[in-house]
N, C-alpha and C positions, 0 to 999 in steps of 0.2 A: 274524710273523703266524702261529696257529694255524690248521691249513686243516682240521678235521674238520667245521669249520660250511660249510665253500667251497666251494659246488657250482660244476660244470663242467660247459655241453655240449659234448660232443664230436659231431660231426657228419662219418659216416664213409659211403661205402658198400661199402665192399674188408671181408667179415667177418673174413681176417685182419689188418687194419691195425685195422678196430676194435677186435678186443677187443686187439692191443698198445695203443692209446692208453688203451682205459677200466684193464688192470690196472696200467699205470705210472702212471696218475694216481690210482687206488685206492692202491696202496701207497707214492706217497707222502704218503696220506692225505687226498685230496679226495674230494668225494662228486661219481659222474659221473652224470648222465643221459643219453643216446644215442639220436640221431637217422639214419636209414638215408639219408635225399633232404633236399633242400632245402625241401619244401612241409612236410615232419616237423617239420623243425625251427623253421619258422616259427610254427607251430602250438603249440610247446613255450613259445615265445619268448612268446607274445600271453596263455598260461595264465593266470590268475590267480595260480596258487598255485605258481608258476614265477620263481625270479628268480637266476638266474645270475650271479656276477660276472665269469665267463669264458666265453670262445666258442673251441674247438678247431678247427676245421674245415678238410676236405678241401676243394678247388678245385672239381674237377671230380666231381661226385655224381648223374651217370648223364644221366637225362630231367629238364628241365625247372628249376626254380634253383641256381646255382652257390652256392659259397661265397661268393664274394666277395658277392653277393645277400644271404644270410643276414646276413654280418657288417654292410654296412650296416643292416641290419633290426635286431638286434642292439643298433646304437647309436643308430639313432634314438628306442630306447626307452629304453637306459641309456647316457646318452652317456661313462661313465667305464668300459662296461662292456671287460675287455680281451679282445682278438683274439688268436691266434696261428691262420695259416694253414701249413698242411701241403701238400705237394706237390712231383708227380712230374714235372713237365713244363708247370706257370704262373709261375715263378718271375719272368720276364723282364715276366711282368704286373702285378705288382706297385706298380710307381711308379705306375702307370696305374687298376688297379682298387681295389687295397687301402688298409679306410682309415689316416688319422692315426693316429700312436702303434701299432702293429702290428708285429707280428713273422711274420717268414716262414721256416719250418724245410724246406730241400728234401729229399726221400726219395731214398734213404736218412736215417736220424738215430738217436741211441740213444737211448735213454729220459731218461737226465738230460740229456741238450741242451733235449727236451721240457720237461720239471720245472725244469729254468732258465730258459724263456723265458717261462712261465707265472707264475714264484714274480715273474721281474724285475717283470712286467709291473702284478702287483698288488701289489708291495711301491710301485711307482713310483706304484699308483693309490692306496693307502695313505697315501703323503707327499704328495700333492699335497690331499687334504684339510681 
């Protein structure tokens, strides 16, 4: 799969965990968009001229919607759309909040763990086609 056309949101609110997640995903060549809260990115999500085939998101993103929030929001409007959740301390929530087909990277992770769980996810969303 070529990813220059493959946009990502990443949905952070730690400024430096974001910009590590938007330049690893940049230089492995996705195009990212970035959301600071949960209400950002729902808003990114509903765009018109917004269509994501991936959702990065942090758990825990201050006041008001979590990730796991997003991410269903996410796929109730792309149901193929892929998930990977990030996190420092929900890991154990996971079975419970996180949807179907999802990946959960706990922080610490280096960047190609990132760029692996992403590539898997839409290579997986690719064959299932």
């Amino acid at each position: 799969m070529e990813f220059e056309s493959v946009i990502l949101l990443v949905v952070e609110d730690e400024p430096a965990i974001q910009l590590f997640l938007e330049d690893t995903l940049q230089d492995a060549g996705f195009s990212v968009r970035v959301a600071c809260q949960g209400d950002e990115a729902i808003s990114l999500l509903d765009g018109a001229d917004f269509a994501p085939v991936g959702v990065v998101t942090d758990i825990r993103l201050g006041k008001g919607l979590k990730g796991w929030d997003v991410a269903r929001h996410a796929r109730e409007l792309h149901p193929e759309i892929a998930i990977v959740y990030v996190t420092g301390d929900s890991a154990a929530d996971w079975q419970a909040y996180g949807v179907p087909k999802s990946v959960l990277l706990p922080k610490p992770f280096a960047g190609a763990q990132l760029v692996t769980a992403v590539t898997t996810l839409l290579n997986e969303q690719t064959s299932s086609l």
